[in-house]
Structures are given as structure tokens and as C-alpha cells.
C-alpha positions in Angstrom: 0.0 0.0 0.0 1.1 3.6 -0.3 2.2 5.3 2.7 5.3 7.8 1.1 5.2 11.4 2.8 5.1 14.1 -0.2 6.3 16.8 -0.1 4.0 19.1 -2.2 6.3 22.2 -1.9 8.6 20.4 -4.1 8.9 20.4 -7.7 8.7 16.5 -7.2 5.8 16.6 -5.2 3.7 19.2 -7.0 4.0 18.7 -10.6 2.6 15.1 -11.2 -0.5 16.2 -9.1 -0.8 18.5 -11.6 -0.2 16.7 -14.7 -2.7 14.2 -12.9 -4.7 16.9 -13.0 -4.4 17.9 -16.1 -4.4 14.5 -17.6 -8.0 14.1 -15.6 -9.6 16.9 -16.7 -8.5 16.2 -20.4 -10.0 13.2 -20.1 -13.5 14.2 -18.3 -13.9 17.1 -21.3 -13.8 14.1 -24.0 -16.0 12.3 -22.3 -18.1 14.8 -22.0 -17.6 16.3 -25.3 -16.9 13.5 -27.6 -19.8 11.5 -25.4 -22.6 13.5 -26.8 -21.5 13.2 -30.7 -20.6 9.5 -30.0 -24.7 9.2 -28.8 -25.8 11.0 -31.4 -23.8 8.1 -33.6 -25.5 5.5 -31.4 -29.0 7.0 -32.0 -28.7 7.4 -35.9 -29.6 3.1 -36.6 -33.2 4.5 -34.5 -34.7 7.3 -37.3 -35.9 6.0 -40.7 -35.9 9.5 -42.4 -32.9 10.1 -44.4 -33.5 13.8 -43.7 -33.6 13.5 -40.2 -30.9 11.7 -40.1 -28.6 14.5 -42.1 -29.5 17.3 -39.6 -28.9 14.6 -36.7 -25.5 14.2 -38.1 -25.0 18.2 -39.1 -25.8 19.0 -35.3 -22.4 17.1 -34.4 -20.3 18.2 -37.8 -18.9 21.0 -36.5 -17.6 19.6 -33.4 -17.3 15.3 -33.5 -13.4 15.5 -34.9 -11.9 18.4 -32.5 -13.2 17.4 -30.0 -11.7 13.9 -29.8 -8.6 16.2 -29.3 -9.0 16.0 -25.3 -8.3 12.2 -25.6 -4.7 12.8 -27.6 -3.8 15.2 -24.8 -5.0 13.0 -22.1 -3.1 9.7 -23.2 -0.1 12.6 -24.7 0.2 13.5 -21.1 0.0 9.6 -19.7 2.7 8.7 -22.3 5.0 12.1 -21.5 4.3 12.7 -17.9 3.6 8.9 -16.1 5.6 6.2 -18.8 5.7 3.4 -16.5 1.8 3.6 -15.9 1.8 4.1 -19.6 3.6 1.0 -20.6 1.3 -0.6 -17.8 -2.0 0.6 -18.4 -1.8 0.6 -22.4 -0.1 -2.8 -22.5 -3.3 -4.5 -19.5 -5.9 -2.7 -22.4 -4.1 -3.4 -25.7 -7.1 -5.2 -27.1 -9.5 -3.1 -26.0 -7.9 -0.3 -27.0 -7.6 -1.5 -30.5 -11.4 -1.8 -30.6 -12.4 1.4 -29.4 -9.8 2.7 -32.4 -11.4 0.5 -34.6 -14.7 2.2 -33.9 -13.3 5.5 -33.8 -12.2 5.4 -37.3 -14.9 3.3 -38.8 -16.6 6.3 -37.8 -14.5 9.0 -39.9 -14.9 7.0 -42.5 -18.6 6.8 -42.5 -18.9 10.8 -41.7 -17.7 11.4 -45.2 -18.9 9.0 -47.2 -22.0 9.1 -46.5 -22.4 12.5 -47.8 -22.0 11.5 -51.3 -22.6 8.1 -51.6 -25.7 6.9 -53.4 -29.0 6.1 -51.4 -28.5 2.3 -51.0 -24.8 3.3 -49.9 -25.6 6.2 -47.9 -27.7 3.6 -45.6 -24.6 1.5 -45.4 -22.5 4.2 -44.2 -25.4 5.2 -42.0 -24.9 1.7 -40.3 -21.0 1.7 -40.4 -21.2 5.1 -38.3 -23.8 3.8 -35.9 -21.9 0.4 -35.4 -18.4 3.1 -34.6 -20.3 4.9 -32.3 -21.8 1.6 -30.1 -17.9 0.0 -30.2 -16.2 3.1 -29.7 -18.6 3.8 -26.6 -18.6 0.4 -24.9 -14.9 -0.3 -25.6 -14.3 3.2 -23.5 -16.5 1.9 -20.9 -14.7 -2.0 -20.8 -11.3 0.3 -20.7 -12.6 1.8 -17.4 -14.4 -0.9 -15.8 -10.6 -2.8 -16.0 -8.8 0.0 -14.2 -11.2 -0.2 -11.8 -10.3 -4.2 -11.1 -7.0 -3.3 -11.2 -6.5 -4.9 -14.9 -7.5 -8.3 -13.2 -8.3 -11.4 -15.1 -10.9 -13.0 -13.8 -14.3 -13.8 -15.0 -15.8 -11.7 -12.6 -13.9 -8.5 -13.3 -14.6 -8.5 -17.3 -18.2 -9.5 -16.6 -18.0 -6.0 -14.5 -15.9 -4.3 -17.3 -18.8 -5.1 -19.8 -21.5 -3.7 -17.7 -19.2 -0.3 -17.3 -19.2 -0.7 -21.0 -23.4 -1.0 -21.5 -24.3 2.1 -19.0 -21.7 4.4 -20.6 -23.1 3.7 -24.1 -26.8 4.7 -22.2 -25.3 7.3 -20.4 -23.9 8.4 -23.9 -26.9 8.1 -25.3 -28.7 10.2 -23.3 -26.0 12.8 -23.7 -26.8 12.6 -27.2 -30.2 12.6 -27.5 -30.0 15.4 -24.8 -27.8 17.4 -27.2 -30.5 16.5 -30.4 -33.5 18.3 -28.1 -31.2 21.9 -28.5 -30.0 21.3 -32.0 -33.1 20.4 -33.6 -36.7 21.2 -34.3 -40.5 19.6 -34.9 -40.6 15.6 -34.9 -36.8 14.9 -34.2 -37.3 17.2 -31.4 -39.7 14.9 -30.6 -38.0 12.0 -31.1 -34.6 12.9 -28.9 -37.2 13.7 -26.0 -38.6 9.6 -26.5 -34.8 8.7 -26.9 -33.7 10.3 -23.5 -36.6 9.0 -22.3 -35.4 4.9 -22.7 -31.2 5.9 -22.5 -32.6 7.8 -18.6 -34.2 4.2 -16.8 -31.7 2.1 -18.7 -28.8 4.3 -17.2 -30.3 4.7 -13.8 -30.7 0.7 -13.8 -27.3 0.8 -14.8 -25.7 2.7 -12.1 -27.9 0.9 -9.3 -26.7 -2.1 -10.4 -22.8 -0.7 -10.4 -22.6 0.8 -7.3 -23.1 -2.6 -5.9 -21.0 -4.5 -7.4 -18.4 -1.6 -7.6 -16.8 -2.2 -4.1 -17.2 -5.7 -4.8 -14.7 -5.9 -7.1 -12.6 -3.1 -5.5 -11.1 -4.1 -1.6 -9.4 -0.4 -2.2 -12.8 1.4 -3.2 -14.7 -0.6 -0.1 -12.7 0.4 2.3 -12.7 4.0 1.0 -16.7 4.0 0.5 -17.5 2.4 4.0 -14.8 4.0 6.5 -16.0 6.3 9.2 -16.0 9.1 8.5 -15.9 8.8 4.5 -19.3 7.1 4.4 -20.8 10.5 5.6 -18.9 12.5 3.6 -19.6 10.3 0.2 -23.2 10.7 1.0 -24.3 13.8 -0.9 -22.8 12.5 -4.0 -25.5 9.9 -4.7 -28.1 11.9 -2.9 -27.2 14.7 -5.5 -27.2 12.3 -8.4 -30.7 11.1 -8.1 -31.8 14.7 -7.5 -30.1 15.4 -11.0 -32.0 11.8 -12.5 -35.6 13.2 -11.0 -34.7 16.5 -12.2 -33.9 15.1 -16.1 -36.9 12.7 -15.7 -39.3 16.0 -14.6 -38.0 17.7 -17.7 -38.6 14.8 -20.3 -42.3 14.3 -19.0 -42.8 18.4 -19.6 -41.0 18.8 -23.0 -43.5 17.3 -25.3 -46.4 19.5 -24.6 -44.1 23.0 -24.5 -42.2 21.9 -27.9 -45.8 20.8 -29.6 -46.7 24.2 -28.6 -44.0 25.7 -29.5 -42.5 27.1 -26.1 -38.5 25.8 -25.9 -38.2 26.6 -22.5 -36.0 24.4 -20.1 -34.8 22.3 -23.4 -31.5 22.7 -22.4 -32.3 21.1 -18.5 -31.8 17.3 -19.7 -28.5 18.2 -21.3 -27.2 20.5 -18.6 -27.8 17.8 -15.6 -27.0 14.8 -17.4 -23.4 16.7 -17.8 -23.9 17.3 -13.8 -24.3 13.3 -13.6 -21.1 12.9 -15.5 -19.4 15.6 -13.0 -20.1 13.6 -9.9 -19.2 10.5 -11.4 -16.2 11.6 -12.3 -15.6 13.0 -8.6 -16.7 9.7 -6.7 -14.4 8.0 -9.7 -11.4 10.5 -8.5 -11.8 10.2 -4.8 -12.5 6.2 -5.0 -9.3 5.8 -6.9 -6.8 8.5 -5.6 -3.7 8.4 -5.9 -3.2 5.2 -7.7 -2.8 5.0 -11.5 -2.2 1.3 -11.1 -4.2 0.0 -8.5 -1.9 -1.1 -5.5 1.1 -0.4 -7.8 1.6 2.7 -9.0 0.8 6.1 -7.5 1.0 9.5 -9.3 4.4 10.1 -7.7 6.2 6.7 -8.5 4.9 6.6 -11.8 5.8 10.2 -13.1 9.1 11.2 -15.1 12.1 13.2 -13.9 10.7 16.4 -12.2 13.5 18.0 -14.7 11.7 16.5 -17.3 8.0 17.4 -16.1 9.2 21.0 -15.4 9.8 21.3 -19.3 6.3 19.7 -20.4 4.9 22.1 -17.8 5.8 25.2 -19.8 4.3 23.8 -22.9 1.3 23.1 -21.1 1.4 26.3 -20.1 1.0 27.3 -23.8 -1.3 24.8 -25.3 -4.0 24.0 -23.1 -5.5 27.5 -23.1 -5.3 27.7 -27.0 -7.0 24.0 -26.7 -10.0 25.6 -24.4 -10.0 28.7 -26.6 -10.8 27.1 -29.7 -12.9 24.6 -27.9 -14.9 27.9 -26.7 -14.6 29.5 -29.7 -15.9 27.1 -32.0 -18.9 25.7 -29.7 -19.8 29.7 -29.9 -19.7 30.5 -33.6 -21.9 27.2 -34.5 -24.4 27.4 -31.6 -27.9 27.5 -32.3 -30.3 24.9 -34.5 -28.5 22.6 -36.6 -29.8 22.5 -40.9 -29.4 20.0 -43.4 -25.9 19.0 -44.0 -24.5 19.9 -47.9 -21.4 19.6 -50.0 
């Protein structure tokens, strides 16, 4: 177990907290991000209308490519900042890894081609970028379920791994039909409000049945869950996630009667708190698994580079990651609003 004294006021101390940091938050904004285009991709294999399905796809155009930029820089920063728990981690997930790649680029294919490819192809490519977006989403899931274990192989930890895998593809999803109830108009409007509708009770099913079997699987995350006093502190975060749930269920039950009647009002609320879902996820994620990178391992600390080495990385940082979250900002401003058909 890890019971090194840090000291924080050192360069050696400070700096891979940071890049964890860093490398955390890199991560959460491509989840995030990419998560909503990658449900969009899931959702396309439910609309029949060729139409529908062009805006559904234009409503993610601008964004879907940059914003799978946050996943370069978080692995850029495993690879640079931690190499051992990069050769570690990378080398436990090789497989999966492949796979979620696979999908990935099975989907850039398919964003392009079927643009101009002939009706009978177009619904080929249509299924090629829905079948991307589902391996994509529950290899990212698998990935996480087996840093969670540890990157053990047993039957019982990939069983786990594959039900990580099924809620985020829900909880993506929802994220995407959330994001299709702001983009669009009339019946797809519609429609996205019936899709949250099944991705919400499939991903509340889904996280019931996870935070049982979580600590489980974990002795590191039991211990951490149900110690006094971190039991009372760990509280609010599940109390606040079913508040959020309600709150997203409330809105979906309202939204059809304002939209037939024209009144948008509160069509951003399923969107907003499913990324407040996300948020605390990601906290009890971060405090459950803090400071390992391996589980029982390797820490933050033992797993960094040189503090020499970080030092310089630190100043590039410095540099990029603002021009990253300017363009990020930038470009989610310019192309707000409803999506239209998408042309060439």
C-alpha cells in the first residue's frame, strides 16, 4: 500500500499532481464532449428519415473531430508525464484499445462517405457510423471498468468491465439525444425527448446495479466507500445524483407538450444535468481511486518522469491548453444554435 510522505512544496511533489490533474480533466472534457456526438452516432440506426438523419449528423459536424482532441492530450500526457503507468495501463488494455480505435475510425470514414454516396450506400454508411459509435462507446467503458479491477483477469472482473461498458453507451446516449432536443426542431425534437426517455431508466438501472458491485470488485474502493468518516462524507454525492436523475426525468415528461406548442423553455435542463451526472461521477471516480494509477502499484508520484523533465512539459502546457479551451470555446460559440441539413 502507499504510505510515502510528499512533499507538495517540491517540484517533485507538485507537478505530477498537476499533470494528474491535467491529464484528468483532459479526459472528463472528451468524455463529455466526444460523449454527446458519440450518442448521437449511437441513436442514428433509431430514425428512418434520411432527412432526419442528415440534420442529426450536421448537429455534431462542426464539433465530433476536435473534440476527440482532449483524448490525444490526455493519453499525450500519460505517455509524456507517467511512462511506467503508460507501458502498464496501455499494455493491460491493448485489445480493448484496438477496438475502441477500430470504432473511432470506422466512424470517420462513414462521416464522409456518406455525404455523397448513393442512397442504397448512404444507408450502409449510416450503419457503419452507428456500429463506430456503439464499439467506440462500450470499448471506452470495458477500458474503465478494468482500471477499476485493477486490470484483473478474472471472470468476474470482465463480466464487471462489460456492464461499465453498457451504461456508458446509455449514459452516452442520453448525452446525445439530450444534445438532439437543442439542436433540432419539430418531430426529431420529438423524437430525442422519447430517446432520453429509454437511454434515462436504462442508465439509472445501470448505475444501481454498479454501485453494488463496484466495491465488490474493488477491496481499495470498499474500504474507502464504508470507512467512518468517509461514508458521511460520500453521502451527498449519490443523494445529489438522483436529484439530477428526477430533475432530467421531470423535464422529459414536460418537454413534449411545450415543444408541440411551441415554447422551448428548459430544453436545455436534460442536457445540462446529465453533464452534472457525469461531474459527480467523475468526482466519486477520482476520490474512490486517488492516488493510484495502477491499482496497489503505482501512484501519481512513483509513476511520473524526472521532475526535470516534467518541469519542461509544464511550460508547454502552459501554452497549449489555453489555446486548446480557446478554440474549444470558440468554436462551440460560432456554430451554436439549431442545426440544418448538411450539404457539400
Amino acid at each position: 500500500m502507499f504510505d510515502q510522505a510528499i512533499d507538495l512544496t517540491q517540484p517533485a511533489g507538485w507537478l505530477p499532481a498537476v499533470f494528474a490533474l491535467v491529464m484528468a480533466l483532459a479526459l472528463l472534457a472528451y468524455v463529455i464532449l466526444d460523449g454527446f456526438d458519440l450518442g448521437v452516432g449511437i441513436l442514428l440506426c433509431q430514425n428512418n428519415s434520411s432527412e432526419e438523419k442528415d440534420r442529426m449528423i450536421a448537429s455534431i459536424g462542426p464539433f465530433w473531430d476536435a473534440n476527440e482532441t482532449w483524448l490525444v492530450l490526455g493519453v499525450g500526457i500519460l505517455l509524456v508525464a507517467f511512462p511506467k503507468a503508460h507501458g502498464v495501463i496501455l499494455g493491460a488494455l491493448y485489445l480493448p484499445v484496438a477496438l475502441m480505435l477500430a470504432g473511432l475510425t470506422l466512424r470517420g470514414v462513414s462521416f464522409d462517405f456518406r455525404v455523397k454516396g448513393r442512397l442504397e450506400k448512404k444507408l450502409m454508411w449510416d450503419r457503419a457510423f452507428y456500429l463506430g459509435s456503439l464499439i467506440a462507446s462500450w470499448a471506452q467503458g470495458y477500458m474503465l471498468g478494468q482500471w477499476i479491477t485493477g486490470f484483473q483477469e478474472t471472470w468476474s472482473d470482465f463480466v464487471f468491465s462489460a456492464l461499465i461498458g453498457v451504461c456508458l453507451t446509455f449514459a452516452y446516449r442520453l448525452l446525445g439525444a439530450s444534445w438532439l432536443i437543442m439542436k433540432s426542431e419539430r418531430e426529431l425534437q420529438l423524437k430525442a425527448v422519447t430517446w432520453a426517455r429509454t437511454s434515462l431508466w436504462f442508465m439509472f438501472a445501470s448505475i444501481i446495479a454498479i454501485s453494488i458491485l463496484t466495491p465488490g470488485v474493488s477491496p481499495l474502493i470498499f474500504k474507502k466507500w464504508f470507512s467512518f468518516p468517509n461514508i458521511i462524507m460520500l453521502l451527498p454525492i449519490p443523494a445529489m445524483t438522483f436529484a439530477l436523475l428526477f430533475s432530467i426525468a421531470r423535464s422529459l415528461k414536460r418537454l413534449p407538450t411545450r415543444l408541440v406548442m411551441g415554447n422551448e423553455y428548459g430544453i436545455s435542463v436534460p442536457f445540462i444535468n446529465t453533464v452534472g451526472v457525469f461531474l459527480l461521477s467523475f468526482y466519486g471516480l477520482g476520490y474512490s481511486l486517488f492516488p493510484w494509477l495502477v491499482i496497489d502499484h503505482l501512484t501519481i508520484w512513483q509513476a511520473a518522469s524526472a521532475p526535470e523533465a516534467l518541469m519542461v512539459i509544464f511550460y508547454g502546457v502552459i501554452v497549449v491548453l489555453p489555446c486548446i479551451i480557446a478554440y474549444t470555446v470558440y468554436s462551440y460559440r460560432v456554430f451554436s444554435g439549431k442545426s440544418t441539413s448538411l450539404h457539400y
